[in-house]
DRENDO-1510 file (C-alpha; in Angstrom, 1 decimal, always signed):
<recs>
REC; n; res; u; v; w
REC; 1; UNK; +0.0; +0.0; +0.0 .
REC; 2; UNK; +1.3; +3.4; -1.1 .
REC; 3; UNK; +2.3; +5.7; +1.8 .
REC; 4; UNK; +0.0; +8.8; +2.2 .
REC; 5; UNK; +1.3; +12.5; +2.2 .
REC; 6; UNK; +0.5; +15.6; +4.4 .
REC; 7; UNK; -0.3; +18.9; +3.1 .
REC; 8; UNK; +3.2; +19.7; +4.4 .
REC; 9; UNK; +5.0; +17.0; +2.8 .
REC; 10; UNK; +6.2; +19.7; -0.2 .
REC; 11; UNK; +7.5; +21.9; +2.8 .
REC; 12; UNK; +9.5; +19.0; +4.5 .
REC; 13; UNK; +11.3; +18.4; +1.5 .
REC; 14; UNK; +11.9; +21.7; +1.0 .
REC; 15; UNK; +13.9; +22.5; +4.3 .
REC; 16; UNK; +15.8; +18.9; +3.4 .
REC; 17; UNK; +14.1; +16.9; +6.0 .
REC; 18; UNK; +14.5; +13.0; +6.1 .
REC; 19; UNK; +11.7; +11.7; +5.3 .
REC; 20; UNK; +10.5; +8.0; +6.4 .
REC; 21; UNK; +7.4; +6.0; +6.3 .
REC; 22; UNK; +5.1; +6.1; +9.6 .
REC; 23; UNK; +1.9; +5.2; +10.1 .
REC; 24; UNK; +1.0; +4.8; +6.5 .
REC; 25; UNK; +2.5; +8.2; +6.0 .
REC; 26; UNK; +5.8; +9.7; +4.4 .
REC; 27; UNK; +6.7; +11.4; +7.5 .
REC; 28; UNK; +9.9; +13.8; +8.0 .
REC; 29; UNK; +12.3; +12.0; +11.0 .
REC; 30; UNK; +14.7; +14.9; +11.5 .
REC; 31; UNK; +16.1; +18.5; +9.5 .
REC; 32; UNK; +19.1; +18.7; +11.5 .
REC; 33; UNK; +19.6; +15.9; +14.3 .
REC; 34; UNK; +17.6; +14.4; +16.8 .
REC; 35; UNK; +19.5; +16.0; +19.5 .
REC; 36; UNK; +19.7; +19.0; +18.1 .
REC; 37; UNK; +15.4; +19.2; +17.9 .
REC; 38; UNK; +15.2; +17.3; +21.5 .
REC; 39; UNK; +17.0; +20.3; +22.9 .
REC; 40; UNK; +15.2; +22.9; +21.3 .
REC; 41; UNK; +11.8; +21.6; +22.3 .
REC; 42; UNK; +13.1; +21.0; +26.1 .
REC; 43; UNK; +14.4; +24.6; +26.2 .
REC; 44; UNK; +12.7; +27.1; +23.4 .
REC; 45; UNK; +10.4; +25.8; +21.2 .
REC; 46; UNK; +9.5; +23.5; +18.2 .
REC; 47; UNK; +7.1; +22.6; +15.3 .
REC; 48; UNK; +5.8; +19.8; +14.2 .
REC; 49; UNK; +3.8; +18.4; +11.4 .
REC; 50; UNK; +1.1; +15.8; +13.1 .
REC; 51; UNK; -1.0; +15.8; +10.3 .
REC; 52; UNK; -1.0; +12.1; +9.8 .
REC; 53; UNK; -3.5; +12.1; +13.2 .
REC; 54; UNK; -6.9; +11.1; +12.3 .
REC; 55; UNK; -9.4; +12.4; +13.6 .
REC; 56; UNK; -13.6; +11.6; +13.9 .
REC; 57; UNK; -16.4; +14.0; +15.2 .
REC; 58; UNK; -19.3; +12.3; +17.1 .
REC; 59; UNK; -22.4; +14.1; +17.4 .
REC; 60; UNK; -26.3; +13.6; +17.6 .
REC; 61; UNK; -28.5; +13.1; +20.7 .
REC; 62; UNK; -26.6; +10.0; +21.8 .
REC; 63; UNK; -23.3; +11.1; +21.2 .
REC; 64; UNK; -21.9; +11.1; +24.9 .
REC; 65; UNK; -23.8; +7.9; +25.8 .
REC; 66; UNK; -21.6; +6.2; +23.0 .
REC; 67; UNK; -18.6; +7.9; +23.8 .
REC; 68; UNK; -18.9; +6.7; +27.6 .
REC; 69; UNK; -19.7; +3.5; +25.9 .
REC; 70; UNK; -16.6; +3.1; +23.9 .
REC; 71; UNK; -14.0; +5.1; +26.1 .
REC; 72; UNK; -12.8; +4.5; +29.1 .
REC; 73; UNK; -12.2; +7.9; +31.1 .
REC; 74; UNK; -15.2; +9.4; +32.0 .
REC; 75; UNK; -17.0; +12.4; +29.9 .
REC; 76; UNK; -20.3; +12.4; +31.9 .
REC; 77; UNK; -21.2; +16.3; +32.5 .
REC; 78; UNK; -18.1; +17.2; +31.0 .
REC; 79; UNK; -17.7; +21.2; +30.8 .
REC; 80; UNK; -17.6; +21.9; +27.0 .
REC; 81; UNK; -13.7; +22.3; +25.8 .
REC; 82; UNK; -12.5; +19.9; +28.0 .
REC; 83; UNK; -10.2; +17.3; +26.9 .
REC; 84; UNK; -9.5; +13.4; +28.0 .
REC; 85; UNK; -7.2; +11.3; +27.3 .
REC; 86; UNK; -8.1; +7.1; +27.6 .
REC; 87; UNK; -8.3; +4.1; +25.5 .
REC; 88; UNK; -10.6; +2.3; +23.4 .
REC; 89; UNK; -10.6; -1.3; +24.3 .
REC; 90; UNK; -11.5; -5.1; +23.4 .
REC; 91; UNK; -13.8; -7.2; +25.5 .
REC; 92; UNK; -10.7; -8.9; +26.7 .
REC; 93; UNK; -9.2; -5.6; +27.9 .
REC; 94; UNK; -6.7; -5.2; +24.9 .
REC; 95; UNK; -6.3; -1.7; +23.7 .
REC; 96; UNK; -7.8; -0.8; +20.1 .
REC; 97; UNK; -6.1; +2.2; +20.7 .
REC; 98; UNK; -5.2; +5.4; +22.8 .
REC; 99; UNK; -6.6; +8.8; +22.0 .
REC; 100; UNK; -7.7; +12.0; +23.1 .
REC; 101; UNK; -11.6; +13.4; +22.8 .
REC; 102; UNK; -12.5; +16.5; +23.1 .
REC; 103; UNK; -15.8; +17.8; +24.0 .
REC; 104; UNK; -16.5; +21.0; +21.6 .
REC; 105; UNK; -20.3; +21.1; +22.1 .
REC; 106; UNK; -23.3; +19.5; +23.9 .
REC; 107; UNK; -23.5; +16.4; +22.1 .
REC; 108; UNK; -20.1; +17.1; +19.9 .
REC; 109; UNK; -17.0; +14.8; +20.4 .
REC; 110; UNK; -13.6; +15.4; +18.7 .
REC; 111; UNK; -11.9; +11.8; +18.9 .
REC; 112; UNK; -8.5; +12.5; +17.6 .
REC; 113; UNK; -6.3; +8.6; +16.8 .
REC; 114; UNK; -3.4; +7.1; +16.0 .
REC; 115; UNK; -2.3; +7.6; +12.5 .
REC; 116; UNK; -0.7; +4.0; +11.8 .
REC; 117; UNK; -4.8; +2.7; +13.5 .
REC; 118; UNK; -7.0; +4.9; +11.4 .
REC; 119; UNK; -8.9; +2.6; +9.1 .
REC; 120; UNK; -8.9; +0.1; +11.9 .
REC; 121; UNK; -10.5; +2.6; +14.4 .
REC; 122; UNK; -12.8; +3.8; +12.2 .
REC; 123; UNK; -14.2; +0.4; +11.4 .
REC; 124; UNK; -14.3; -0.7; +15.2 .
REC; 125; UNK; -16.0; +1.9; +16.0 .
REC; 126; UNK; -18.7; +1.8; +13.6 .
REC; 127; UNK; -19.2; -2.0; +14.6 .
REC; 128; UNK; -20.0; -0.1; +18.3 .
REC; 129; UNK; -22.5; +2.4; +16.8 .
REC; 130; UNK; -25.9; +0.2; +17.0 .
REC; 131; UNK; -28.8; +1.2; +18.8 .
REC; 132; UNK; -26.8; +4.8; +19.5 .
REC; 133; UNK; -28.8; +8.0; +17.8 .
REC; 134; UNK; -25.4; +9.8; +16.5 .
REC; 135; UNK; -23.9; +11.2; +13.3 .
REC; 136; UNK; -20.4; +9.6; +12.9 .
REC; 137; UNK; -18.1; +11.5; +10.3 .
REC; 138; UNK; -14.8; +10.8; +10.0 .
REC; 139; UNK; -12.8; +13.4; +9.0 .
REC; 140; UNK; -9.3; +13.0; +8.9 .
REC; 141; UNK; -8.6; +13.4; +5.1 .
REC; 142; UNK; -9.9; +16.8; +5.9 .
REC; 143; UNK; -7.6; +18.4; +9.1 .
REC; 144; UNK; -4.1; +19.2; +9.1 .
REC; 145; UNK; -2.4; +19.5; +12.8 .
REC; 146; UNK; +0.3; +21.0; +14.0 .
REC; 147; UNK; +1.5; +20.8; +17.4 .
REC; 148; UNK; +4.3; +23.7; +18.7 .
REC; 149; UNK; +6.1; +22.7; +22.1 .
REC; 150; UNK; +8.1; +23.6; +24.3 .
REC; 151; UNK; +8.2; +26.2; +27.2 .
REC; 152; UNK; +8.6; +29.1; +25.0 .
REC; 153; UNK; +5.5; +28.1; +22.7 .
REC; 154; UNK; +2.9; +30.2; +24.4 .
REC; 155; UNK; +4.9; +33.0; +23.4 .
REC; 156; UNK; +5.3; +31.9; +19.9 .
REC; 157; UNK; +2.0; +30.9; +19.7 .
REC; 158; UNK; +0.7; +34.5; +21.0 .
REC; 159; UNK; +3.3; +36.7; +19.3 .
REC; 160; UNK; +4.0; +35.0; +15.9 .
REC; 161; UNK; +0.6; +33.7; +15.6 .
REC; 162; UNK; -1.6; +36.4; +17.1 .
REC; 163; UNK; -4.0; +33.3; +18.7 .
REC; 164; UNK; -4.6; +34.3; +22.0 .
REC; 165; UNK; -4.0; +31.2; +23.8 .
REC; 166; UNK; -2.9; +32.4; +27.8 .
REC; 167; UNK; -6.0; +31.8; +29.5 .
REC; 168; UNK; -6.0; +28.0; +27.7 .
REC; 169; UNK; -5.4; +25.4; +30.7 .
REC; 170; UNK; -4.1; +22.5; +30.4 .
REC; 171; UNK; -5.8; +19.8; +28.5 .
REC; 172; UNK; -8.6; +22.3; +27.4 .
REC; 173; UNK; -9.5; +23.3; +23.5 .
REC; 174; UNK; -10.9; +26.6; +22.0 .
REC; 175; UNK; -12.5; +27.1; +18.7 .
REC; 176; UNK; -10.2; +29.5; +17.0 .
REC; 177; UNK; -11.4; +32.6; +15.4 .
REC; 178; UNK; -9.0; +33.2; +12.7 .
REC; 179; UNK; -6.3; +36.1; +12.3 .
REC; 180; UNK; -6.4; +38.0; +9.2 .
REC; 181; UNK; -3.9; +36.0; +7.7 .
REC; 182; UNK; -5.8; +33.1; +7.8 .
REC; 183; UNK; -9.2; +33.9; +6.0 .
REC; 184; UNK; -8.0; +33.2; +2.7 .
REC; 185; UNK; -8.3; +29.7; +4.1 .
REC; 186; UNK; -11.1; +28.0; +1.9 .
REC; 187; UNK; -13.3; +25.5; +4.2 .
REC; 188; UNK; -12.8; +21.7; +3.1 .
REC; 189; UNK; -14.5; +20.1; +6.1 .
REC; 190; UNK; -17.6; +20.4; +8.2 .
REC; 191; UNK; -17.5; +23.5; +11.0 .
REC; 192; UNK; -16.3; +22.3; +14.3 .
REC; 193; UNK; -17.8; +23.9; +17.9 .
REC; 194; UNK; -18.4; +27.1; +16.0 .
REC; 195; UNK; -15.2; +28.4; +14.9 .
REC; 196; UNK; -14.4; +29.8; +11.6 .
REC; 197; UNK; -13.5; +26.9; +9.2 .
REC; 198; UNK; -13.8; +24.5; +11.4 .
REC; 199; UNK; -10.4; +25.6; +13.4 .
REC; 200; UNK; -9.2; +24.7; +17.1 .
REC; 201; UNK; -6.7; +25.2; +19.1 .
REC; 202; UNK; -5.3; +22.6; +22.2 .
REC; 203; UNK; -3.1; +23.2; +25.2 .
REC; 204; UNK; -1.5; +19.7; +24.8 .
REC; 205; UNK; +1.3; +17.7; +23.3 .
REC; 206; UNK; +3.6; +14.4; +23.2 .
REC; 207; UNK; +6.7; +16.3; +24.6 .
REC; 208; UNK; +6.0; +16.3; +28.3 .
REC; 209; UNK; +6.6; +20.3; +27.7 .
REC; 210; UNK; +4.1; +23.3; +27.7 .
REC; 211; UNK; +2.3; +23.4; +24.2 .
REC; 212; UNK; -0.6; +23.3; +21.8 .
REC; 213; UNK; -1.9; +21.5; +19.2 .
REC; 214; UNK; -3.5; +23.3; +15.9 .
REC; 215; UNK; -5.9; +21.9; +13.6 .
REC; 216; UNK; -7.1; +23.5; +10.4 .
REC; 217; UNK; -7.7; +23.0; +6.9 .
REC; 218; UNK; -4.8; +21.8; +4.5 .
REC; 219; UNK; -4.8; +25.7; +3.2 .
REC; 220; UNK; -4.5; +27.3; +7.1 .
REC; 221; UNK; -2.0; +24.7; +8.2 .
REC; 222; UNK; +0.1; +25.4; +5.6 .
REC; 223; UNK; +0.6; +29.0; +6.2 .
REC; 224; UNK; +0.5; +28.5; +9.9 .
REC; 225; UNK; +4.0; +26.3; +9.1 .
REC; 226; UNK; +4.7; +29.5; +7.1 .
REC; 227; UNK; +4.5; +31.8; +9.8 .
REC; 228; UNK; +6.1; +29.5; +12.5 .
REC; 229; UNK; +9.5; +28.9; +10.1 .
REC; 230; UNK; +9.8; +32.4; +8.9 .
REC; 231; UNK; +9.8; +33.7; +12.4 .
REC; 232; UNK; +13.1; +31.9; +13.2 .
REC; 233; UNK; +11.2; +31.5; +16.5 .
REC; 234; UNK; +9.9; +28.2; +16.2 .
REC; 235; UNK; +12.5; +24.9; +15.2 .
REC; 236; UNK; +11.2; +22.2; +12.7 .
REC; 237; UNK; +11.3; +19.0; +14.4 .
REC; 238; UNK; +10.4; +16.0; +13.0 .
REC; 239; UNK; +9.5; +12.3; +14.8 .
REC; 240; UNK; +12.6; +11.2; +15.5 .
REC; 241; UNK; +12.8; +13.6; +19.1 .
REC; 242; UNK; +9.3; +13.2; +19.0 .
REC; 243; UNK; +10.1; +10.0; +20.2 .
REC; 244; UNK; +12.7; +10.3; +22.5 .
REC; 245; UNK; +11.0; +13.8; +24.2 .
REC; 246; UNK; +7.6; +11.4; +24.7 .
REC; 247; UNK; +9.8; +8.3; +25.8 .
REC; 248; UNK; +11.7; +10.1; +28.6 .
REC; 249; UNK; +8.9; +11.7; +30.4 .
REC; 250; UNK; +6.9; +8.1; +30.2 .
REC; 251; UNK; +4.0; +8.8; +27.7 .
REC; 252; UNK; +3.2; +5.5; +25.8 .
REC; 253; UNK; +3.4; +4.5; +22.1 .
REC; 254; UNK; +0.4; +2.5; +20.7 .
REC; 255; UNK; +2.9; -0.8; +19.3 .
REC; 256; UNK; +5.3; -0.6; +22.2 .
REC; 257; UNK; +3.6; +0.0; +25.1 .
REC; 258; UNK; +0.2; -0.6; +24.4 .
REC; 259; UNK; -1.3; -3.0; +21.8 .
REC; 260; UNK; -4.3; -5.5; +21.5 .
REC; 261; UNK; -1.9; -7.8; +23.8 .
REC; 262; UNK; -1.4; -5.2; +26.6 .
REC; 263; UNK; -4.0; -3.9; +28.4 .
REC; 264; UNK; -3.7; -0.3; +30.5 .
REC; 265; UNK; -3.6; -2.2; +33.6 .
REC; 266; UNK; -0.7; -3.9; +32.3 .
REC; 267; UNK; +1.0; -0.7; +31.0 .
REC; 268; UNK; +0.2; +1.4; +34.3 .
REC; 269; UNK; -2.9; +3.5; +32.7 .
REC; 270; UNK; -5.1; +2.5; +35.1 .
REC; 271; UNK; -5.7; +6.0; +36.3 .
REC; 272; UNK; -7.4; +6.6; +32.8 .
REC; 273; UNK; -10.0; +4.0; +32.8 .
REC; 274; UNK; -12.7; +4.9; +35.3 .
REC; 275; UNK; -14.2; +1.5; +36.8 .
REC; 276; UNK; -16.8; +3.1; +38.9 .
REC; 277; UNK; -18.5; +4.3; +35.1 .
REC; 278; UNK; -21.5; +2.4; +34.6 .
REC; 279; UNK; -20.1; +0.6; +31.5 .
REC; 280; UNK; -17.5; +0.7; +28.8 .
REC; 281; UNK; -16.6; -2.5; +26.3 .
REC; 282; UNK; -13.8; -4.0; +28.2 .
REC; 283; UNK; -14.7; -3.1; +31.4 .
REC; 284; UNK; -15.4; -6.4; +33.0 .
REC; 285; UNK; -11.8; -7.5; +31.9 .
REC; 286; UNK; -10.4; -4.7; +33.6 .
REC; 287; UNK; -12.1; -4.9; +36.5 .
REC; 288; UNK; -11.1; -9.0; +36.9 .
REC; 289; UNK; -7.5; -7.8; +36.4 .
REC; 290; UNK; -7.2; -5.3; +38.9 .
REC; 291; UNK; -8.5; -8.1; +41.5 .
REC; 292; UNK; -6.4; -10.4; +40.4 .
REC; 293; UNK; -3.3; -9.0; +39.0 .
REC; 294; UNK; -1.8; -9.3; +35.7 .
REC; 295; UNK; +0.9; -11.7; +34.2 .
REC; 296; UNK; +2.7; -8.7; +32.7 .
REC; 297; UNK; +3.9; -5.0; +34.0 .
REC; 298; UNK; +5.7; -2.4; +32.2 .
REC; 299; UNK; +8.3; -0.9; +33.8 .
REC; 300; UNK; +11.4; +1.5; +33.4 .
REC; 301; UNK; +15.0; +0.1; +34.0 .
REC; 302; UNK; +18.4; +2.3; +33.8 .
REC; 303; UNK; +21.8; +0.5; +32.6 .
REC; 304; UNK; +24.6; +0.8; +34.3 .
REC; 305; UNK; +26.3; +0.9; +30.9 .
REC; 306; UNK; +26.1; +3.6; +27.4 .
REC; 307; UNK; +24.9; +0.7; +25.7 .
REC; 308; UNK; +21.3; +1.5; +23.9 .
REC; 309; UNK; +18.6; -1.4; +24.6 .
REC; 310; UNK; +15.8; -1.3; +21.6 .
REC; 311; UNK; +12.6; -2.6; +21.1 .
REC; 312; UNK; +12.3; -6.3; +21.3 .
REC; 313; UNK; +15.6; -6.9; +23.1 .
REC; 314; UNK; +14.9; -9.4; +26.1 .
REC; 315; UNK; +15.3; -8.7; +29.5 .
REC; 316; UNK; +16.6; -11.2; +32.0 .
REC; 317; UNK; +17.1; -12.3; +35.7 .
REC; 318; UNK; +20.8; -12.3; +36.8 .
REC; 319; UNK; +20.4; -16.0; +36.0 .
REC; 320; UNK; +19.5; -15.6; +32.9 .
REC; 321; UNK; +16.0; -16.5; +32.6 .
REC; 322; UNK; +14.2; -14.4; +29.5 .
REC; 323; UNK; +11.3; -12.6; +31.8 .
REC; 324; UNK; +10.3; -10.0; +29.1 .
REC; 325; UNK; +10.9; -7.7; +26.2 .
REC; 326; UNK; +11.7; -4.3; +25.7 .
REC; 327; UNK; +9.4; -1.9; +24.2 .
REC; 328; UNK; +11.0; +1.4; +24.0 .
REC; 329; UNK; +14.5; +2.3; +24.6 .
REC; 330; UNK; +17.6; +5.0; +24.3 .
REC; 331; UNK; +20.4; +7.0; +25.9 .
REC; 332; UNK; +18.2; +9.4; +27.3 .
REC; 333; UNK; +19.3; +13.0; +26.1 .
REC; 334; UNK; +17.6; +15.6; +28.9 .
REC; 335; UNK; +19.2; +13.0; +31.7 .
REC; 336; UNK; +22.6; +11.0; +29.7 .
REC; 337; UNK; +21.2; +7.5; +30.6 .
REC; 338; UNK; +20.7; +4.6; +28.9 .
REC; 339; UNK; +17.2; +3.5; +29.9 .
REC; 340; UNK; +14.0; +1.6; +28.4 .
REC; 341; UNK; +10.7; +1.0; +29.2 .
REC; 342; UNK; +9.9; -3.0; +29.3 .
REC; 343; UNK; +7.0; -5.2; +29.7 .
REC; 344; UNK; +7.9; -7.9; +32.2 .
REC; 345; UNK; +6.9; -10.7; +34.3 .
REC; 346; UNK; +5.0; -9.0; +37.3 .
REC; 347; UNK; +6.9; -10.8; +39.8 .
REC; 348; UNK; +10.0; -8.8; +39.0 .
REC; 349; UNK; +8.8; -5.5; +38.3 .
REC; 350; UNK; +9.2; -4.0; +42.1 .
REC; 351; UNK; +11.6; -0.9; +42.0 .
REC; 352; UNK; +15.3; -2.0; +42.7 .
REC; 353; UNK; +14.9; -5.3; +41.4 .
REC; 354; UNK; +18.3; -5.9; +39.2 .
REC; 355; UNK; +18.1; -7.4; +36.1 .
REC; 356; UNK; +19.6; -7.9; +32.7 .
REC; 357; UNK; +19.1; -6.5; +29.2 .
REC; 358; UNK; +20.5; -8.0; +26.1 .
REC; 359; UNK; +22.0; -6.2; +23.5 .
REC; 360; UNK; +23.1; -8.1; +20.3 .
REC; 361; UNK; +25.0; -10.9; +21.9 .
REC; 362; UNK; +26.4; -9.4; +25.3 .
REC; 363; UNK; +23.8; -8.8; +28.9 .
REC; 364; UNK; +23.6; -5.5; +30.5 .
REC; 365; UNK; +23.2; -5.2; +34.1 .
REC; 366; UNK; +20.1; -2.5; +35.0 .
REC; 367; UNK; +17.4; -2.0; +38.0 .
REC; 368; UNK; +14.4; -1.2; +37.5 .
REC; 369; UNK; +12.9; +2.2; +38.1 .
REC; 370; UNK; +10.2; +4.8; +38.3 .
REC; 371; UNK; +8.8; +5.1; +34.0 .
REC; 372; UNK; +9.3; +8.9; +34.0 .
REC; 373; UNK; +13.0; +9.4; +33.3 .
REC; 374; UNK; +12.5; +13.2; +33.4 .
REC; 375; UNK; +9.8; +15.6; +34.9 .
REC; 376; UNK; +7.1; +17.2; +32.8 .
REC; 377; UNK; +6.8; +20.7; +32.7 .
REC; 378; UNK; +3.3; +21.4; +31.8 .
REC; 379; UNK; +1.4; +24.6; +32.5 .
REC; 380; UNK; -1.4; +23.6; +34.6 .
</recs>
């Protein structure tokens, strides 16, 4: 299957990006060098192009009870712009997928999902939609998404951009009413919550850093990017430190640390799946799990050595049992550790336990510690 583009693909090429297939997309990895963008997100600010995202609007007079239904945090009474982050999950408690909804209206859900899961979302979660009065339109082919990070984006965002975004708190959304360079911006999807063209504006991110997430049509995205690069304010920044800023403050990957064989429980998400709700799908399986524990638990562990553990690598006992599998893993740049996250055997995952970590054909010596290899610094 051919790899899909963004409207800023002609852009990334452009500034010389690498470009690499993710997530059914040609995707840019990195302009100058991983480090180089990982340390001008953690201390200015940077740009990225996350318009592979899909995203799906739910609305009609059942739209929250399907939402509850098919989600597991809670959006009962939710106050209009605020935003959740959860899973979507199989009867068996295996994750479909991770994702973020927003609630732009009474009745109005902005599910935003994984861009590699996107035709296999979508078709899940029609399968859910009997016996619920809603309007499901996917719109993905329609938004374009930007997300700027870092703890001078708020800045950027107000002084480059003109958007006033100050008063935004954390994990909350606006409709955006577009500057006067954005109006020659031709609609191509359905309004959303009331803005002009459909436009919104996030205080969120994948960077454990202050930031905010755009999304727009293909033509308002596009000379957002404009605006951003030509300020010199703003680094491009491709998904390369994507990775490594999301890795080192803990934040999952849907294929590594979550997956249709790893339930939340397992990955240490419980906090996002609200067992007192009166139902979701997977629910029971979660519930039966918490009671009795799960085979499996992901967990951090630091090397003692530089060497780099990657995904798939096993971990061991000091005997050399195999006990598990690693599912992210780097020389952490904000810190200068080696570290990985791992899904083990339960019995092992306590903090301090020692273990091993194989690299090619040689063991590592690590413990195992707290997921979060640096603090976030969001603006709550």
């Amino acid at each position: 299957m051919e790899e899909k583009k963004t409207c800023l693909y002609d852009k990334h090429v452009a500034l010389g990006a690498l470009m690499s297939p993710f997530g059914g997309f040609i995707m840019p990895i990195q302009y100058s060098t991983i480090i180089d963008e990982h340390n001008a997100v953690r201390q200015h600010c940077g740009v990225f192009d996350v318009s592979h995202m899909g995203e799906v609007r739910i609305t009609g007079p059942d739209a929250e009870r399907y939402v509850q239904h098919i989600f597991t945090n809670d959006v009962a009474n939710a106050p209009i712009g605020q935003i959740y982050y959860g899973m979507m999950l199989y009867a068996d408690g295996g994750t479909v997928d991770d994702l973020l909804v927003y609630k732009m209206g009474e009745n109005d859900f902005f599910l935003v999902i994984n861009a590699a899961n996107i035709s296999k979302d979508v078709e899940w979660m029609q399968q859910q939609m009997q016996g619920f009065d809603i309007r499901f339109d996917h719109q993905s082919d329609y938004y374009g998404q930007l997300a700027v990070q870092g703890p001078e984006a708020e800045a950027v965002v107000e002084e480059v951009l003109g958007l006033q975004c100050k008063e935004l708190k954390f994990y909350t959304a606006a409709p955006l009413q577009l500057p006067t360079w954005g109006e020659s911006s031709k609609p191509n999807h359905l309004p959303l919550g009331g803005g002009r063209e459909g436009a919104i504006i996030s205080r969120t991110g994948y960077t454990g850093e202050d930031g905010f997430e755009i999304y727009g049509s293909h033509d308002f995205i596009r000379a957002t990017w404009d605006k951003l690069i030509e300020s010199g304010r703003c680094k491009p920044c491709g998904l390369g430190c994507r990775d490594t800023l999301r890795f080192e403050v803990g934040l999952p990957l849907y294929g590594d640390e979550l997956s249709a064989d790893i339930s939340p429980v397992m990955a240490g998400l419980s906090m996002f799946c609200k067992l007192d709700k009166e139902e979701f799908i997977g629910k029971e399986a979660l519930v039966e799990q918490k009671a009795n524990g799960v085979p499996r638990k992901l967990v951090g562990i630091e090397l003692s050595d530089k060497a780099i553990p990657r995904h798939g690598y096993a971990v061991l006992t000091p005997t050399g049992d195999v006990i598990g599998e690693v599912t992210t893993g780097y020389h952490c740049i904000s810190v200068d550790k080696s570290v990985c996250m791992a899904l083990i055997k339960t019995e092992y995952a306590k903090l301090g336990t020692e273990l091993l970590v194989q690299i090619r054909k040689k063991t590592f010596p690590g413990v195992v510690v707290k997921k979060k290899f640096y603090d976030k610094h969001y603006k709550k």
